[in-house]
GUZALUM-290125 format. One record per residue (C-alpha): residue in three letters; x, y, z. Coordinates in steps of 0.02 Angstrom, whole numbers, padded with zeros to 5 digits, always signed. Layout:
BEGIN
ALAXYZ
...
// end
This chain:
BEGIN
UNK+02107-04634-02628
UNK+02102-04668-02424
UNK+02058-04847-02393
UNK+01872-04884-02349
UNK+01864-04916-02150
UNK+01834-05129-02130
UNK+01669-05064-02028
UNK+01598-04992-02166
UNK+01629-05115-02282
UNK+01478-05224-02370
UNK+01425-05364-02226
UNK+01354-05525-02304
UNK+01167-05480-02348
UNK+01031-05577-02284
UNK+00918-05510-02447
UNK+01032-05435-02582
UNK+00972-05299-02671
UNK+01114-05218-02758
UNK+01077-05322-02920
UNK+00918-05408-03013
UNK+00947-05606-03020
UNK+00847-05734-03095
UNK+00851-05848-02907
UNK+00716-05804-02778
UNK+00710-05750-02598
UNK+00802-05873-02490
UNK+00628-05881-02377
UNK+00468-05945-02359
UNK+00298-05833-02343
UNK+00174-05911-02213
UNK+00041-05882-02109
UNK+00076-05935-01940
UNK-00028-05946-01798
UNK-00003-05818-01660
UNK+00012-05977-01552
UNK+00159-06034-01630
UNK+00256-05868-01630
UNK+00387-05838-01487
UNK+00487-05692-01493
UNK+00700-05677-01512
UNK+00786-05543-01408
UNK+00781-05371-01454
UNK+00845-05222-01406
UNK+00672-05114-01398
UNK+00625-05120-01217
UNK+00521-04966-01181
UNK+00347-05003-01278
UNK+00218-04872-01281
UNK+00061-04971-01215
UNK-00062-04821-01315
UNK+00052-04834-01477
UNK+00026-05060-01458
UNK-00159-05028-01428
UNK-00162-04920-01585
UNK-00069-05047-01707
UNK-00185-05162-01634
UNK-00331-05080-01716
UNK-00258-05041-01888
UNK-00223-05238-01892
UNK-00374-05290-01843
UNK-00461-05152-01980
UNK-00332-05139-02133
UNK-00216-05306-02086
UNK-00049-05342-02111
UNK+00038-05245-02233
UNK+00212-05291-02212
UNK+00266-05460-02177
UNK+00380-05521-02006
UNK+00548-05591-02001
UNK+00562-05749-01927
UNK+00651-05937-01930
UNK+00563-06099-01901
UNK+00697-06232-01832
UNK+00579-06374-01870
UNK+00403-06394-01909
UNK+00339-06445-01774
UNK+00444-06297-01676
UNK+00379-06111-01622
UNK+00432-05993-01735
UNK+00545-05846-01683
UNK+00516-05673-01728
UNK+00664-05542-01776
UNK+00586-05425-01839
UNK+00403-05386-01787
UNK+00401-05367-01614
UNK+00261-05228-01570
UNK+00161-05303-01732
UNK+00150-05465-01632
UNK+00113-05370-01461
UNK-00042-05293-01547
UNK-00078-05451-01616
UNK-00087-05543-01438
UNK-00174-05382-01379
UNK-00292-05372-01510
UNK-00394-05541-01413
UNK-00458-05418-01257
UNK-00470-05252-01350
UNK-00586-05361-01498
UNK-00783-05274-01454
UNK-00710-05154-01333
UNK-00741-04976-01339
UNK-00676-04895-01483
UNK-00626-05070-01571
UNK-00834-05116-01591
UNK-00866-05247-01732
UNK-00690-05276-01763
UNK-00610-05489-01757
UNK-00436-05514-01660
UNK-00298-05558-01749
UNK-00271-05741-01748
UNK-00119-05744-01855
UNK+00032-05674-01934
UNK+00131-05657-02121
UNK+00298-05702-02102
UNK+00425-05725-02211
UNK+00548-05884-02125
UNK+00721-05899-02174
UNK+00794-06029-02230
UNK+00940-06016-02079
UNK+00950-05986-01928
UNK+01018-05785-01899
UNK+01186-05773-01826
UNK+01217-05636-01679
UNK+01307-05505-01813
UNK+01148-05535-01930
UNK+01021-05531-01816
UNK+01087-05362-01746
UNK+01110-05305-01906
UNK+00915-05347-01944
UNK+00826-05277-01809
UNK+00940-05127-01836
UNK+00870-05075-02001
UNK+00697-05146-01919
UNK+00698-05024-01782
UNK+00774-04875-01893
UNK+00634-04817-01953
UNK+00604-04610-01971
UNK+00432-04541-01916
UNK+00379-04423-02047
UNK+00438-04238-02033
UNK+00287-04114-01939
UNK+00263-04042-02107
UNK+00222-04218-02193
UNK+00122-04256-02045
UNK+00001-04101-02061
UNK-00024-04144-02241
UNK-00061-04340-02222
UNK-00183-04267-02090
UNK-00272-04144-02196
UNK-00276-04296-02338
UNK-00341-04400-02230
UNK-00465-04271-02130
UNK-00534-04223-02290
UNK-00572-04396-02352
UNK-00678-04420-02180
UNK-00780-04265-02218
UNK-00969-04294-02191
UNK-00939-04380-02018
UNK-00982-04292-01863
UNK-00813-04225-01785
UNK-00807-04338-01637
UNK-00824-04493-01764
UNK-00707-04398-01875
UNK-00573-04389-01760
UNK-00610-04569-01726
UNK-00592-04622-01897
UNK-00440-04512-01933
UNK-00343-04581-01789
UNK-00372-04783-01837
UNK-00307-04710-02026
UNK-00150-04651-01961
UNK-00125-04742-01792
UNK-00093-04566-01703
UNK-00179-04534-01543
UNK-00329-04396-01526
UNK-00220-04289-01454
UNK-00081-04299-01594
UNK-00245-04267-01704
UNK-00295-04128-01630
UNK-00146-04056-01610
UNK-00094-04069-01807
UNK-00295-04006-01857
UNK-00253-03837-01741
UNK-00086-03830-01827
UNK-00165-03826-01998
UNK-00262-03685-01968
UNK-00103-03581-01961
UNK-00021-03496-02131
UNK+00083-03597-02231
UNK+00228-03507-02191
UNK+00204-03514-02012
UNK+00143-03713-01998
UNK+00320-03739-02101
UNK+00411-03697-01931
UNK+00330-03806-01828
UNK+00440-03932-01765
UNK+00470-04062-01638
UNK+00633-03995-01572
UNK+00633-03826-01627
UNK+00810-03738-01674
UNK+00834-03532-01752
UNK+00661-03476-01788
UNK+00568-03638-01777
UNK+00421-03673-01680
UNK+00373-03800-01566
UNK+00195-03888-01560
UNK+00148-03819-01404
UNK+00177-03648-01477
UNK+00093-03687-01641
UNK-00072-03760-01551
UNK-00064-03592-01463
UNK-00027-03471-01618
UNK-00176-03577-01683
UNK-00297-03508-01555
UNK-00226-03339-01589
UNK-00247-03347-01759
UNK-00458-03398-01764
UNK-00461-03223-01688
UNK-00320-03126-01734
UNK-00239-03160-01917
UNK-00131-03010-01937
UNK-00079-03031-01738
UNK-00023-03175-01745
UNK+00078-03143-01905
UNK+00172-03017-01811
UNK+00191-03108-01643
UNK+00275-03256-01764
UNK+00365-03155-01858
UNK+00443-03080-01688
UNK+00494-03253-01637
UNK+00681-03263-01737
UNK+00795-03362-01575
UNK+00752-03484-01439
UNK+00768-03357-01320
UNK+00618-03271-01399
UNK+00519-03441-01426
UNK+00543-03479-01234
UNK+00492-03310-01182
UNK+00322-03301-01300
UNK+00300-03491-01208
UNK+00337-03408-01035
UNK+00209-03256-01038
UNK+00111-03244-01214
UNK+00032-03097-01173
UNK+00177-03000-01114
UNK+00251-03050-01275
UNK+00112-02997-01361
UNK+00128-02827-01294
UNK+00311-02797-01338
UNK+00269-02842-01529
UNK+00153-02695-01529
UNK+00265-02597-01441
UNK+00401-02643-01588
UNK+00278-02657-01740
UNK+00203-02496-01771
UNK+00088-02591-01900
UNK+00021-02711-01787
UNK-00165-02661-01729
UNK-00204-02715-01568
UNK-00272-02606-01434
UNK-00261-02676-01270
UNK-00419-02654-01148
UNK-00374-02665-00961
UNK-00535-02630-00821
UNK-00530-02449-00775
UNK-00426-02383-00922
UNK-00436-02218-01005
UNK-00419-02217-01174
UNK-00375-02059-01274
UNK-00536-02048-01404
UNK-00455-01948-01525
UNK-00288-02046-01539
UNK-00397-02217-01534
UNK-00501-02143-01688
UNK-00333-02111-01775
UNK-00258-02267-01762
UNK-00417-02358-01822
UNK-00450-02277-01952
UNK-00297-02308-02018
UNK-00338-02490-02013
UNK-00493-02476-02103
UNK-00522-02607-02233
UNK-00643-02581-02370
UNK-00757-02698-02302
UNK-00742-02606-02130
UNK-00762-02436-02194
UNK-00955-02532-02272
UNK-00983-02595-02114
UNK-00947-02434-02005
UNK-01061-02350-02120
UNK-01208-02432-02080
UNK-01172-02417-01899
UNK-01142-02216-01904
UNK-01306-02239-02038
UNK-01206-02124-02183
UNK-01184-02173-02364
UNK-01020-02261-02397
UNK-00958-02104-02473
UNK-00996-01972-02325
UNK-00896-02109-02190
UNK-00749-01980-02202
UNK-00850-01830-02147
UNK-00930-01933-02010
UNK-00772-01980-01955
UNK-00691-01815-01935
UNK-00827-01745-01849
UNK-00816-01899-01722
UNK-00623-01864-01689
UNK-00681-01682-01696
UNK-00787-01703-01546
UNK-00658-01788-01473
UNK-00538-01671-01480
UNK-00665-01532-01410
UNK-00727-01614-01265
UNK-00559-01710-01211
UNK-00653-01876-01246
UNK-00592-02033-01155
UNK-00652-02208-01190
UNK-00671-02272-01019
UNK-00659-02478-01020
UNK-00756-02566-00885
UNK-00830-02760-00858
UNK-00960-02728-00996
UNK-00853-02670-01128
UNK-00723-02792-01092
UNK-00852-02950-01095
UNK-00918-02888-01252
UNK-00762-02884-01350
UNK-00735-03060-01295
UNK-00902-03151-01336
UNK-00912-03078-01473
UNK-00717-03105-01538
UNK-00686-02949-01559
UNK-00511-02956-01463
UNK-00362-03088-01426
UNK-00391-03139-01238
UNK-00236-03184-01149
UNK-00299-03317-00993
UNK-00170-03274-00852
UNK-00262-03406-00750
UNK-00397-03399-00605
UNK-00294-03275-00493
UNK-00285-03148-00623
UNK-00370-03051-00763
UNK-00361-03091-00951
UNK-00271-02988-01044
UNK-00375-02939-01192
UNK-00327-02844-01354
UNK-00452-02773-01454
UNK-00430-02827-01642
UNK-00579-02743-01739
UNK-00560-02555-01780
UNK-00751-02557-01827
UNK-00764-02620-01645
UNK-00651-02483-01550
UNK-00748-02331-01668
UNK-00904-02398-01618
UNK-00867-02400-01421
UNK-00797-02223-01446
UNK-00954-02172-01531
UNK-01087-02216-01407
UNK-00973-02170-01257
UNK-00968-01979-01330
UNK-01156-01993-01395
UNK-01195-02025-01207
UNK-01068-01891-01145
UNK-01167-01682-01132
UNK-01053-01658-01273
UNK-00961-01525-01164
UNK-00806-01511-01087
UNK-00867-01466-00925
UNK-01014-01420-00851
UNK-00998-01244-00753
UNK-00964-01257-00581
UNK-00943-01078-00525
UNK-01002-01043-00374
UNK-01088-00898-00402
UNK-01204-01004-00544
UNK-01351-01011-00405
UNK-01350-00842-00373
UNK-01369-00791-00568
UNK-01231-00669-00548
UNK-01147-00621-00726
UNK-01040-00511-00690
UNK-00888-00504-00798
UNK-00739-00518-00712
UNK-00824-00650-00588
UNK-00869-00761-00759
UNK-00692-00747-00816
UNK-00623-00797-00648
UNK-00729-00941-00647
UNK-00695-01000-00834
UNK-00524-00971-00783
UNK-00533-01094-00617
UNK-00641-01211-00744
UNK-00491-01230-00900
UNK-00377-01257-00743
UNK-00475-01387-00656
UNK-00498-01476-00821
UNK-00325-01470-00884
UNK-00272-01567-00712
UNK-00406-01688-00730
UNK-00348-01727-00893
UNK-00141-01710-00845
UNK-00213-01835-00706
UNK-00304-01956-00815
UNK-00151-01946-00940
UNK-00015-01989-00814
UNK-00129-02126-00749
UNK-00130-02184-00908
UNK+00076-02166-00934
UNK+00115-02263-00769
UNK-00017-02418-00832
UNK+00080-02425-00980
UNK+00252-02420-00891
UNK+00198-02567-00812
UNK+00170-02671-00939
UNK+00319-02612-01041
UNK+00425-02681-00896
UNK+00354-02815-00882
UNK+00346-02869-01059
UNK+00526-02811-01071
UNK+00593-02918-00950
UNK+00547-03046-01072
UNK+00691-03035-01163
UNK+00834-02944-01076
UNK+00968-02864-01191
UNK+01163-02895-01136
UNK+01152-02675-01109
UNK+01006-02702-00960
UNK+01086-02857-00900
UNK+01237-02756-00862
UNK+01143-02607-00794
UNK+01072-02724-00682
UNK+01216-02789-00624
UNK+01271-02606-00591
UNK+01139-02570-00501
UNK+01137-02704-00379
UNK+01309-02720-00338
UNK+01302-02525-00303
UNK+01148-02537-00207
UNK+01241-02683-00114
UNK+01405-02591-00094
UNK+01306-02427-00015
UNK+01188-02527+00107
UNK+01296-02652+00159
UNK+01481-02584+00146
UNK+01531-02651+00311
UNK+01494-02817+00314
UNK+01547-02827+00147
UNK+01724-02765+00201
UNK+01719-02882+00367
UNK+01680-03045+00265
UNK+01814-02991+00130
UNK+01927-02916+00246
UNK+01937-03093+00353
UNK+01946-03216+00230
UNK+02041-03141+00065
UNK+02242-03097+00092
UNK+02245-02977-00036
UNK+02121-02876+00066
UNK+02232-02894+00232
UNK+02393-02785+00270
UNK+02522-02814+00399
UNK+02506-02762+00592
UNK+02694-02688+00627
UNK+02853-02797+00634
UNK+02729-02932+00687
UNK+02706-03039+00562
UNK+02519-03040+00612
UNK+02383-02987+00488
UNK+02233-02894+00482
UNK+02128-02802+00364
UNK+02148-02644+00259
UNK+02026-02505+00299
UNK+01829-02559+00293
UNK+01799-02411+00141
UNK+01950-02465+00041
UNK+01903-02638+00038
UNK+01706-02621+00014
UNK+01769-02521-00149
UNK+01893-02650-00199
UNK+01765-02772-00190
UNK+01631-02654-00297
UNK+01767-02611-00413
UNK+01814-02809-00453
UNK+01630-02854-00456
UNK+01595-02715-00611
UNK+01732-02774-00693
UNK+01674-02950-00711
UNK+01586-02959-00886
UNK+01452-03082-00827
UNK+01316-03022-00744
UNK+01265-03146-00639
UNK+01447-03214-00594
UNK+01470-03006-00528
UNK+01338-02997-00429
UNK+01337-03169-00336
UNK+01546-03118-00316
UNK+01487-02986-00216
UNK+01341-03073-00126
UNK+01480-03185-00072
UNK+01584-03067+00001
UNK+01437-03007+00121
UNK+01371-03187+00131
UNK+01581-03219+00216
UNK+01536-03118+00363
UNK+01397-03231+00435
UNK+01506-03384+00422
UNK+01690-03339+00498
UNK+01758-03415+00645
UNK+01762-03301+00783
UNK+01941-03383+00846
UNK+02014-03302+00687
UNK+01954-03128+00696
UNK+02002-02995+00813
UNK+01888-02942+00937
UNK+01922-02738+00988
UNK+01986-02678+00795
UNK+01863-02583+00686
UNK+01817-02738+00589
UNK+01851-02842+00761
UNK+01706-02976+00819
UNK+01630-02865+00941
UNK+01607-02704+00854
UNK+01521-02802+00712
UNK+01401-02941+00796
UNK+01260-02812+00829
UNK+01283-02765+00625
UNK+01285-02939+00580
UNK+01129-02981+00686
UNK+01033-02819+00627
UNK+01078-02873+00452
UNK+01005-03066+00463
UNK+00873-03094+00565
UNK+00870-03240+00668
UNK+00755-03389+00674
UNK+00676-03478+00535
UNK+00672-03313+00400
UNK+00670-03332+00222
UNK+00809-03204+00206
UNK+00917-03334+00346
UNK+00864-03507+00240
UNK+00937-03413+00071
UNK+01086-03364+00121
UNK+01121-03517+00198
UNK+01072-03616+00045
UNK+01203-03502-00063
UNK+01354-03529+00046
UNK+01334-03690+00113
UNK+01397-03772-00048
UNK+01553-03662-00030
UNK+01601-03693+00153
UNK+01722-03811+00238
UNK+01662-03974+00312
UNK+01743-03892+00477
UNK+01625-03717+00437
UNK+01471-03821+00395
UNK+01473-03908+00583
UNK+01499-03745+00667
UNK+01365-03632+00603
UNK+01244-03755+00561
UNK+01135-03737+00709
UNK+01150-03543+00689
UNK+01062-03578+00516
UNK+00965-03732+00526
UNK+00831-03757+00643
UNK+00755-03947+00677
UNK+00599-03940+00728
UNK+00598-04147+00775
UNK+00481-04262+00848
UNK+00444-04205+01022
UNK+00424-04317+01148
UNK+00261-04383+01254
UNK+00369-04436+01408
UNK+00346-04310+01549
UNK+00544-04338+01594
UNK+00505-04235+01741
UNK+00392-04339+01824
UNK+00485-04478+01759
UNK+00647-04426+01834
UNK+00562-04366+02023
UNK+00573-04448+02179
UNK+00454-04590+02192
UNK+00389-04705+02341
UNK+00282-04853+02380
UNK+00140-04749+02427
UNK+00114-04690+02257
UNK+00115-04850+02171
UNK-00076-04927+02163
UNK-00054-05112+02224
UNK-00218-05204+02227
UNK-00276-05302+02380
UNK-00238-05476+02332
UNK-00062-05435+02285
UNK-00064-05351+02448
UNK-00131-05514+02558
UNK+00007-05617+02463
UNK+00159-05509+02507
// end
């Protein structure tokens, strides 16, 4: 057996508990006066004011429950306090917040339990005691929801804003810990069971939660899937980042998600829209439907595939404007995504009843045709037959584009928000075709000043001039693709493509005493390159790369191309040096009489 470590050995206890003896606790229980309490030094030093306001009231309503620690040195002597620190703070606050808002009716406290020692506390013991006094664990997110949902039930019958009240002076939690943990309980058990304060794996954090909470009055089943999407922190900080876009990559992976997202001037295949929501019919949505279409519940079928029918036939399209959009959300019919003031809400329809409904009035008011003929011999009442087949020949044409048009309109909408919903989470295959694709971009654009900044200021892209010993570098094409081929085979990303970015960043930052002037990299062949490539003056393109390769220059650098790169814009001066610096004579100055008369 290893010998116990002398740390962890038992300490002599101030209150033994490891046995049951016949003697009593070596302390006295009193009340003292909150006059007559002083407090010893302890180690808490950051107080919550809010959390001392709200101990405050659950003294001065349910009292002291647990008694302080303290020693008395004589009678006549203040007593100190080891343990019970914030419990006297809301004690001595409890005298202004007494009849205050929020606190009405309720007495200050005018004194406190404590149990005195018979001793005065060494330093070892009294660290040891507020140790174990300030150790104490705040109930798990889980335990919290339920002692909430105790608690908010046994307040039921109270308005909510005196509910809330109440429920916070139970549990000493401020409203918007209250709030928070009712909106949490509204989610599933087994999502509310990942909630937690610093979330790790698959867990969820509160902010998350509240906002799965709103999703979830609207949107059950969504908000099951979006959850059940969220397996790593990279995926909890990207729903977090952009819900919506988040949103719209679950359906995009979950083929049994139903969500059908509405955007302002969408068109919306009828047929395909029928298909997927019928598919998602419940029972009580196929009752529902069928008092909308007006069909017995056993005849909804037949309805149905006449609607999609008439889709089919006339190339339906449910087109989504303002109207249809603000009806889905007053009447929670859809999961709106706020994207703030600047933009519009995304908004996902949610109710199949809803979309087959919209569908159905759009083709009821439709001429139930594909097109209308618009031959242009139609005035003339011409029927000839090969004119009539020309002109249902132009008409299938004409519609066909329209609805090729409409289709790829469609398509590139959809693009869009499939890239930007999949930049949400990046896998490590796009993060190196990005990389690719910028350092190639990079190499193709800018393959001359990439070779002059390498060329200058790397050896191994230099070769030797003669029997000279002077050096100077390799050809501009073999060390641009040097420099591409060392930046693709860097497995990071990032670390690739700021490699390169260096490289080209090299060539605005030489010194012009150490580069040759007439070669085909020399100074003078390449300053009109370098100024067409960063523009002067205060451009953003000038401030970033300064800001990227100013950490990696020389003092010696710094000082000589800072004025090429930073432009001070001081104070300017009122003096009119000019005038101050001019000739000046007597006749100009303004010298009153009197002064006059006395010279």
């Amino acid at each position: 057996m290893p010998d116990p470590l002398p740390a962890l050995a038992p300490a002599p206890a101030l209150f033994d508990v490891t046995a049951v003896t016949a003697t009593g606790v070596d302390g006295t229980l009193a009340r003292v006066p909150l006059g007559e309490l002083e407090l010893a030094e302890n180690p808490r030093k950051a107080i919550s004011p809010e959390g001392i306001e709200r101990l405050a009231g659950m003294l001065m309503r349910l009292g002291q429950l647990a008694p302080c620690l303290g020693w008395r040195p004589a009678p006549e002597q203040p007593a100190f306090l080891y343990d019970g620190q914030r419990r006297l703070l809301a004690a001595q606050a409890s005298e202004r917040l007494a009849g205050s808002a929020g606190f009405e009716a309720l007495a200050p406290v005018r004194s406190l339990v404590v149990l005195l020692l018979d001793h005065e506390p060494g330093r070892e013991e009294t660290l040891r005691i507020q140790a174990q006094a300030n150790r104490s664990e705040e109930l798990t997110l889980v335990d919290q929801q339920a002692q909430f949902g105790d608690c908010w039930q046994a307040r039921a019958g109270l308005p909510e804003t005196d509910r809330i009240v109440a429920v916070c002076a139970d549990l000493g939690i401020s409203p918007k810990k209250a709030h928070n943990l009712r909106r949490q309980l509204t989610l599933p058990e087994t999502i509310r069971a990942r909630v937690a304060e610093r979330p790790a794996g698959n867990q969820l954090s509160a902010t998350l939660a509240n906002r799965l909470a709103d999703m979830h009055e609207v949107a059950p089943e969504l908000t099951t899937a979006v959850a059940t999407r969220i397996t790593s922190p990279e995926l909890h900080d990207g729903a977090l980042r952009d819900l919506g876009a988040f949103v719209h990559r679950t359906l995009v992976e979950d083929e049994h998600a139903y969500a059908v997202r509405i955007d302002d001037g969408a068109l919306l295949d009828a047929a395909e829209q029928i298909a997927r929501a019928r598919a998602q019919l419940t029972a009580a949505d196929r009752r529902q439907l069928a008092g909308i279409l007006d069909c017995p519940a056993d005849k909804l079928d037949r309805e149905l595939d006449a609607l999609a029918g008439r889709a089919r036939t006339t190339a339906g399209k449910l087109r989504v404007d303002g109207a249809l959009r603000e009806r889905a959300r007053t009447g929670r019919y859809a999961y709106v995504h706020e994207r703030g003031a600047d933009f519009a809400a995304g908004i996902w329809v949610i109710d199949p009843v809803f979309m087959l409904d919209a569908i159905r009035a759009q083709l009821e008011d439709g001429d139930g045709t594909v097109a209308r003929e618009q031959s242009y011999f139609a005035g003339a009442g011409l029927h000839d037959p090969e004119l009539n087949a020309a002109s249902e020949h132009d008409r299938v044409q004409r519609a066909e584009a329209r609805a090729r048009q409409i289709e790829a309109t469609r398509s590139n909408l959809g693009l869009g928000h499939d890239l930007r919903a999949g930049l949400i989470d990046p896998s490590e295959a796009q993060l190196q075709a990005l990389k690719t694709i910028v350092c190639q971009l990079l190499a193709r654009d800018q393959r001359e000043l990439i070779a002059y900044g390498a060329g200058w200021s790397d050896r191994n892209r230099q070769q030797p001039v003669g029997d000279s010993g002077r050096l100077e570098p390799r050809h501009a094409d073999a060390i641009a693709d040097a420099e591409l081929e060392r930046a693709l085979a860097d497995p990071d990303p990032l670390r690739a493509i700021a490699g390169l970015v260096a490289s080209w960043s090299a060539a605005f930052v030489l010194d012009p005493d150490g580069v040759t002037r007439t070669k085909a990299l020399g100074s003078a062949r390449m300053v009109r390159k370098l100024g067409d490539a960063l523009p002067g003056g205060q451009h953003p393109l000038r401030g970033a790369v300064w800001d990227f390769v100013r950490p990696m220059l020389s003092p010696r650098l710094v000082e000589l191309h800072r004025d090429a790169f930073v432009i001070d814009d001081g104070p300017q001066s009122t003096v009119d040096l000019t005038a101050h610096r001019g000739e000046s004579s007597l006749e100009a100055l303004d010298i009153g009489e009197q002064d006059a008369d006395a010279a």
